[in-house]
FIFIRO-137636 format. One line per 10 residues: number of its first residue (from 1); for each residue x, y, z of N, C-alpha, C. Coordinates in steps of 0.1 Angstrom, whole numbers. Layout:
BEGIN
NUM = X:Y:Z:X:Y:Z:X:Y:Z; ... .
This chain:
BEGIN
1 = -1658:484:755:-1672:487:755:-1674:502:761; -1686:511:756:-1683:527:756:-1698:522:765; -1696:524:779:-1705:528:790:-1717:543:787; -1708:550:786:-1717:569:786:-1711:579:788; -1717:589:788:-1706:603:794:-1715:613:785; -1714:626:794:-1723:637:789:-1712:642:781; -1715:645:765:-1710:655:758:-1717:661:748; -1711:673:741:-1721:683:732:-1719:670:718; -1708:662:720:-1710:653:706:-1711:640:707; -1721:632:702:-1724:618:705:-1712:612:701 .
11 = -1710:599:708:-1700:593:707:-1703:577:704; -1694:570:693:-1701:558:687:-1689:543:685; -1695:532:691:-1684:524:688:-1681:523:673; -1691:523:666:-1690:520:652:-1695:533:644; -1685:538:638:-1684:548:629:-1700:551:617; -1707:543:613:-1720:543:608:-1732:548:617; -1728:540:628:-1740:549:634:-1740:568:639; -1729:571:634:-1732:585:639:-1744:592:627; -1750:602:633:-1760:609:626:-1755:612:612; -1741:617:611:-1734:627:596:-1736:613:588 .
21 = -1738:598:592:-1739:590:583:-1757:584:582; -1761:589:586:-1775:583:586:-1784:593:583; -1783:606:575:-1793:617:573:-1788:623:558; -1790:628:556:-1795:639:538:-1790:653:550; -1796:656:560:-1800:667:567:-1786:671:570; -1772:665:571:-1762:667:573:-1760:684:584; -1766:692:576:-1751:707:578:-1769:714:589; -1778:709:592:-1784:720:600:-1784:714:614; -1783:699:613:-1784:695:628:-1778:693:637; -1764:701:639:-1748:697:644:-1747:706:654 .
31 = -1735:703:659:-1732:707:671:-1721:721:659; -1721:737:660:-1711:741:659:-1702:748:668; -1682:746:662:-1676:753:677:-1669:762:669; -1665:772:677:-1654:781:674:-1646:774:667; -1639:776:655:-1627:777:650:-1618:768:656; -1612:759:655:-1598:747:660:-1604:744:677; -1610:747:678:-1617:742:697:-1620:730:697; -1614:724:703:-1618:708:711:-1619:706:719; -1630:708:724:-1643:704:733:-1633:697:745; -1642:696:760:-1636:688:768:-1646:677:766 .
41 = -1640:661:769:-1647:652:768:-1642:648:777; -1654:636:783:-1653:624:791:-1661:616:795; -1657:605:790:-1664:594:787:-1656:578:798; -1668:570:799:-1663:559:809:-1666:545:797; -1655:538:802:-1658:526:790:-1652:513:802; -1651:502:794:-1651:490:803:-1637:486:807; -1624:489:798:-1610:488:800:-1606:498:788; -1590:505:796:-1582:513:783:-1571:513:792; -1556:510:789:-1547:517:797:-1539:532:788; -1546:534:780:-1540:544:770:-1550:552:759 .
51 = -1547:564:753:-1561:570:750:-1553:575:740; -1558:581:728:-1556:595:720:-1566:599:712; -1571:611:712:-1578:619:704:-1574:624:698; -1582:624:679:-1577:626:670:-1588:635:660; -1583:647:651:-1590:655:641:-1590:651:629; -1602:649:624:-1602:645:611:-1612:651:601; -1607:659:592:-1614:663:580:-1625:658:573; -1637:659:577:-1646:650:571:-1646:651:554; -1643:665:549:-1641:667:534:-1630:655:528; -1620:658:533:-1609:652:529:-1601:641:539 .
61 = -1607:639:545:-1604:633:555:-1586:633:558; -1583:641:557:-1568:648:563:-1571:650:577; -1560:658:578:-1552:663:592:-1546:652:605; -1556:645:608:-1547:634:617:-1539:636:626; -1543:648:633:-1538:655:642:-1539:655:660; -1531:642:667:-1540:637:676:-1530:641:693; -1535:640:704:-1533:644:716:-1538:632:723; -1526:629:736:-1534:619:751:-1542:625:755; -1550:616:760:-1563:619:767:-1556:614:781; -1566:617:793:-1559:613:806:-1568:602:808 .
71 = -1563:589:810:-1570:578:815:-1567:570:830; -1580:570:838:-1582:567:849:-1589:556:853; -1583:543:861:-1589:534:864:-1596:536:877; -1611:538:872:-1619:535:889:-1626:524:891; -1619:512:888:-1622:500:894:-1632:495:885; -1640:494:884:-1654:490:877:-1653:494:867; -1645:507:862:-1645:514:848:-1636:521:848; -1631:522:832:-1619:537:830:-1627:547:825; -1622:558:833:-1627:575:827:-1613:577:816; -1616:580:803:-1612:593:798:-1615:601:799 .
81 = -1605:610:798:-1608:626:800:-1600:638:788; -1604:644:782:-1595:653:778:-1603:673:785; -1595:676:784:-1597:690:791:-1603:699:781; -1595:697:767:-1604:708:752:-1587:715:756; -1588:721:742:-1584:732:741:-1584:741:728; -1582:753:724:-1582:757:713:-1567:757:706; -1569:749:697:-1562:744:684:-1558:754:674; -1551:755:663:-1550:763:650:-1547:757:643; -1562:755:642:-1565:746:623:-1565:757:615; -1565:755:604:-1562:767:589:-1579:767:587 .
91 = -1588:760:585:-1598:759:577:-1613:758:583; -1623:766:577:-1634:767:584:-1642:753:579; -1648:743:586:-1652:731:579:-1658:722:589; -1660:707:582:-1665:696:587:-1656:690:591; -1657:687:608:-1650:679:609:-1651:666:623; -1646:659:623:-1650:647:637:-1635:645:648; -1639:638:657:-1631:634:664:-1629:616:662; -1619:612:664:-1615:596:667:-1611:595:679; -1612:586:690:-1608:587:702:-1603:570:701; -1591:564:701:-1584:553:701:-1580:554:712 .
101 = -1583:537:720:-1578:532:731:-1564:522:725; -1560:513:738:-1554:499:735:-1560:490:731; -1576:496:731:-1585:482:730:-1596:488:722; -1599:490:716:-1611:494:706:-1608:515:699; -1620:517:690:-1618:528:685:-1632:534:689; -1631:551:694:-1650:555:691:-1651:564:680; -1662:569:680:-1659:581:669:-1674:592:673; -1667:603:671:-1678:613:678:-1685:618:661; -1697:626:663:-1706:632:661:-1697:643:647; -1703:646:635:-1697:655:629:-1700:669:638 .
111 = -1689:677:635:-1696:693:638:-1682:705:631; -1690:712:630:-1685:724:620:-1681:733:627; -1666:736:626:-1656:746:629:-1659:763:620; -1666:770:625:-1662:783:622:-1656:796:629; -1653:804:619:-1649:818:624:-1657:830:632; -1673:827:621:-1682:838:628:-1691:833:628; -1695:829:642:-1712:826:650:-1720:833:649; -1718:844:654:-1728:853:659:-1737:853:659; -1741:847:644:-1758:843:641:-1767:831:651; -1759:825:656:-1762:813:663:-1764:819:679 .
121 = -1770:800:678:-1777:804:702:-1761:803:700; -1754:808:710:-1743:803:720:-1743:799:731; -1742:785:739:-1743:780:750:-1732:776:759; -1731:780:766:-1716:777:778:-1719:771:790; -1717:758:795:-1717:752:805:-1708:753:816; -1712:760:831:-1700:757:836:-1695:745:846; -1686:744:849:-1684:728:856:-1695:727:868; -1697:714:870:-1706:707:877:-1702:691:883; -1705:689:891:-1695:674:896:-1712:670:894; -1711:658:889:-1730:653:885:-1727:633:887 .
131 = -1735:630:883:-1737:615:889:-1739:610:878; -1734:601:869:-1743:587:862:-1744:578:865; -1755:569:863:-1754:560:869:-1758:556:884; -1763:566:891:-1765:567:903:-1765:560:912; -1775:547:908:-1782:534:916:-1770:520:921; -1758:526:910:-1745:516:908:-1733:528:909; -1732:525:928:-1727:537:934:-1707:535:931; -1708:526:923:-1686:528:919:-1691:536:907; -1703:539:900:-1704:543:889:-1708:562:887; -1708:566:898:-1715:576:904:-1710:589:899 .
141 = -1695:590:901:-1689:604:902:-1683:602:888; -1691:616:885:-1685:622:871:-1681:633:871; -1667:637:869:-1663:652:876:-1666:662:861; -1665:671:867:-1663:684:860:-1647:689:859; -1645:696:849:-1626:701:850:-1629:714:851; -1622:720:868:-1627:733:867:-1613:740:864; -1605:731:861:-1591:738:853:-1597:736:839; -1603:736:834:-1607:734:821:-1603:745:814; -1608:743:798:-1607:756:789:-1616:773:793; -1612:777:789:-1623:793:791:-1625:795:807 .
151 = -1616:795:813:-1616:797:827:-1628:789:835; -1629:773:829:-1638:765:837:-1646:761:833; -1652:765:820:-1665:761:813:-1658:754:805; -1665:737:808:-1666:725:804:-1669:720:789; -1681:728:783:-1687:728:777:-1692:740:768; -1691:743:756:-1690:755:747:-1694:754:734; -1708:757:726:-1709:751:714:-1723:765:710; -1726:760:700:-1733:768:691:-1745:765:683; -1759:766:682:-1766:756:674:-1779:764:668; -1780:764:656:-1786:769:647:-1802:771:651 .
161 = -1804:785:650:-1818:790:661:-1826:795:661; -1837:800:661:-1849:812:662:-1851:814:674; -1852:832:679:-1856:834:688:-1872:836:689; -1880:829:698:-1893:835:696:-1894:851:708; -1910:849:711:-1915:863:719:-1911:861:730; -1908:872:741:-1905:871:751:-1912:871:760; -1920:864:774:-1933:858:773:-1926:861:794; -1939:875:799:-1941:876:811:-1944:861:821; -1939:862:833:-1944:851:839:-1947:858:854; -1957:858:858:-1963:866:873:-1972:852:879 .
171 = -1961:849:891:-1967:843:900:-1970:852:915; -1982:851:923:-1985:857:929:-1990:851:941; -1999:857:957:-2005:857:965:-2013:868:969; -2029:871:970:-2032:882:968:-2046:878:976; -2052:894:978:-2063:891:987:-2075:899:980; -2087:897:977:-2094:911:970:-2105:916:981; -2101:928:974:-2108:939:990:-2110:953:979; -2129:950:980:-2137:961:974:-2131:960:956; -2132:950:954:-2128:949:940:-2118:951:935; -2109:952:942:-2095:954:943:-2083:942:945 .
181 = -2081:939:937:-2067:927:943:-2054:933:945; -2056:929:959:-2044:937:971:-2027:925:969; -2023:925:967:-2010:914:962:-2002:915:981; -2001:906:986:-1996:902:996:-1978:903:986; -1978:890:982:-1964:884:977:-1966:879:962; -1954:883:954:-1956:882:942:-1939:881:933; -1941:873:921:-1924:877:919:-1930:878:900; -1922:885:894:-1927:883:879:-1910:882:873; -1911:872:862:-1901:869:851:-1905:871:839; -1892:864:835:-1894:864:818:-1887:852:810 .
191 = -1899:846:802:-1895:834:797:-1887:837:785; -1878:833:780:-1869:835:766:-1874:816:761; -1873:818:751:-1877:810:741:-1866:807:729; -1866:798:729:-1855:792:715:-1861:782:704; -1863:779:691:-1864:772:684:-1846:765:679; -1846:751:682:-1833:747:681:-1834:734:674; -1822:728:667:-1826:719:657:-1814:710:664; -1813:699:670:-1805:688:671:-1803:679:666; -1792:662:666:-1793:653:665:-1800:644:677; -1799:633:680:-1803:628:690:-1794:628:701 .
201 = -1782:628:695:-1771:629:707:-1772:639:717; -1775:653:704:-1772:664:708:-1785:664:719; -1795:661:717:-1807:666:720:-1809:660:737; -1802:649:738:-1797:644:749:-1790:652:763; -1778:659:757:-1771:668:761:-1778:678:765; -1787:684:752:-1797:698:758:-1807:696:770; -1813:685:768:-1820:679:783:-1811:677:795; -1799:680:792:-1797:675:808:-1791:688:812; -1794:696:804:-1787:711:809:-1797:719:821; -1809:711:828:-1815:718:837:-1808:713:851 .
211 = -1805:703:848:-1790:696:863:-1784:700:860; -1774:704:849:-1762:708:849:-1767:725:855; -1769:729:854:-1778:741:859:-1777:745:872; -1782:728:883:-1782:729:895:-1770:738:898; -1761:731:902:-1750:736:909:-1737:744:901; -1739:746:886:-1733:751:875:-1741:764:870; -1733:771:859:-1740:780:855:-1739:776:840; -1752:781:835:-1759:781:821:-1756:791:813; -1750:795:805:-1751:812:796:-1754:809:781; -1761:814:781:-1768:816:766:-1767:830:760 .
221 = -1763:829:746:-1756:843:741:-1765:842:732; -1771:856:726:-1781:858:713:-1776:868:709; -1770:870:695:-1764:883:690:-1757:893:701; -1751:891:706:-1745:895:717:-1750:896:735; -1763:897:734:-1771:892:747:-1770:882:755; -1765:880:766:-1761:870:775:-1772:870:786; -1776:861:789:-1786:851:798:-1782:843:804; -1783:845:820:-1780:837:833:-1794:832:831; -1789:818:826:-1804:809:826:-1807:800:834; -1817:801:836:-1823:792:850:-1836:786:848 .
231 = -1839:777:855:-1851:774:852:-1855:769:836; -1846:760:833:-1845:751:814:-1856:741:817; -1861:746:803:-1871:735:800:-1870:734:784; -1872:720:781:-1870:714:767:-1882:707:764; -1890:711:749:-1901:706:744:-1901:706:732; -1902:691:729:-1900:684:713:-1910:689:707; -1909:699:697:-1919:704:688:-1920:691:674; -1908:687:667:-1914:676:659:-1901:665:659; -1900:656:655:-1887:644:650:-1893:641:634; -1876:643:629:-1878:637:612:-1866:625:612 .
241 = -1865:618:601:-1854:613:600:-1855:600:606; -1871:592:608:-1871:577:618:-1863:586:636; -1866:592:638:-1864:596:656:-1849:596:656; -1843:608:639:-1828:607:642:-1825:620:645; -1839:628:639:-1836:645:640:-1847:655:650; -1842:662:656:-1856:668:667:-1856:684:666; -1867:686:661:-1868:705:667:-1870:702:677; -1864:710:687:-1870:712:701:-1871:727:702; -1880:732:715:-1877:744:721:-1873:747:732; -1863:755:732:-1856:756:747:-1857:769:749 .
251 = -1868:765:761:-1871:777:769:-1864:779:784; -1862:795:790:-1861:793:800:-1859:809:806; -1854:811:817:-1861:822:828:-1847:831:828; -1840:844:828:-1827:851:830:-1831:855:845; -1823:851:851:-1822:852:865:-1821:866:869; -1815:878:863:-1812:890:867:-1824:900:861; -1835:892:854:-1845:901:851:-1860:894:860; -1857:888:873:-1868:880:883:-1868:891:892; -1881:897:894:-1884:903:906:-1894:904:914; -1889:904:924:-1897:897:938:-1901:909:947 .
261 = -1915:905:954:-1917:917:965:-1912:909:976; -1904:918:980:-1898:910:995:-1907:919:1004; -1916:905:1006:-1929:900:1019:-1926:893:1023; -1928:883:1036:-1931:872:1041:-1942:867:1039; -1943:856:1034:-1951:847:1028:-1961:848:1041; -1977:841:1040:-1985:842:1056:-1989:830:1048 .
């Protein structure tokens, strides 16, 4: 039985339910990665004493190209884990993962392997120790791998985008004297704006990127522009597909362009 676990690709006991089988919309709503990259995953399920993850061609369903996962009993539940790594596959394409236990099969989310992003958001998560589960405290700790791929970032993917306007934010404290507003304390930002297209799995993941946030870092790449993002907010602009497909917009704040009058607040 597949408990949960944060990842950029939904993960499914039964092969039908993933989105690449339930939509027409197939090639805009996916998760894409670099070229042969496999993601780090980690997922908690009800028993496994053995794991392997596997690549499979969605065109042709070749390759079959599979690696152990690390599996850990913490009493109540087994963690899989795999770390990712970049691979050298020959071909830019569609493709999924299989994740086989001793005891059942899952199957992740289609998503497309290319050579050149650029055109896309780029988003990099760095590790974070986070909680699922909270309330059911053997169920609590969900680590981050800060030996991971890319010198620690957990999480690395791509998703098809519009940038909108870039939109001042001035919060203030101020006093008016002779028609004049005198600014005690004040800080002004800048909101960045994304139009982004998910699955539901995916869309999942993008919402929880304002925790992951907390104590991790966020980087968002736009044609070469990188943003220390802070302050993520996500707002469903429409769902198609029976509540299988979501625009959202992901907005949020670059932390190195926030500036503050250093006053003491009164």
């Amino acid at each position: 039985m597949l408990y949960g676990g944060v990842n950029i690709l939904g993960i499914y006991s039964t092969k039908s339910n993933r989105s690449w089988d339930n939509t027409k919309n197939q090639f805009d709503y996916i998760v894409m990665l670099n070229r042969g990259l496999i993601p780090m995953i980690q997922l908690m399920v009800d028993a496994a004493t053995s794991a392997t993850i596997t690549v499979f061609d969605e065109q042709t369903q070749g390759l079959g190209v599979s690696d152990s996962m690390v599996v850990e009993n913490m009493t109540t539940y087994v963690r899989l884990t795999y770390a990712g790594i970049q691979g050298q596959f020959p071909n830019n394409g569609y493709y999924s993962f299989v994740i086989t236990t001793n005891t059942e099969t899952f199957y992740t989310d289609v998503f497309y392997w290319g050579d050149n992003l650029s055109d896309y958001l780029k988003i990099k998560v760095k590790s974070s120790n986070i909680a699922l589960n909270p309330n059911m405290m053997a169920v609590q700790v969900y680590e981050g791998i800060a030996t991971g791929l890319s010198g620690g970032y957990i999480y690395e993917l791509y998703l098809k985008a519009t940038k909108n306007k870039v939109t001042p934010d001035t919060q203030e404290k101020a006093e008016e004297s002779d028609g004049i507003t005198e600014i005690n304390y004040g800080v002004t930002s800048f909101i960045y704006s994304y139009d982004i297209q998910t699955n539901e799995s995916l869309m999942k993941f993008i919402n929880y990127l304002r925790m992951l946030s907390v104590n991790g870092t966020i980087e968002l790449t736009w044609r070469g522009e990188v943003i220390d993002a802070k302050d993520i907010e996500i707002e469903e602009k429409e769902v198609h597909n029976g509540c299988d497909l979501y625009d959202l917009t992901l907005k949020c704040k670059n932390a190195w362009e926030t500036m503050m009058v250093i006053n003491t607040i009164i």
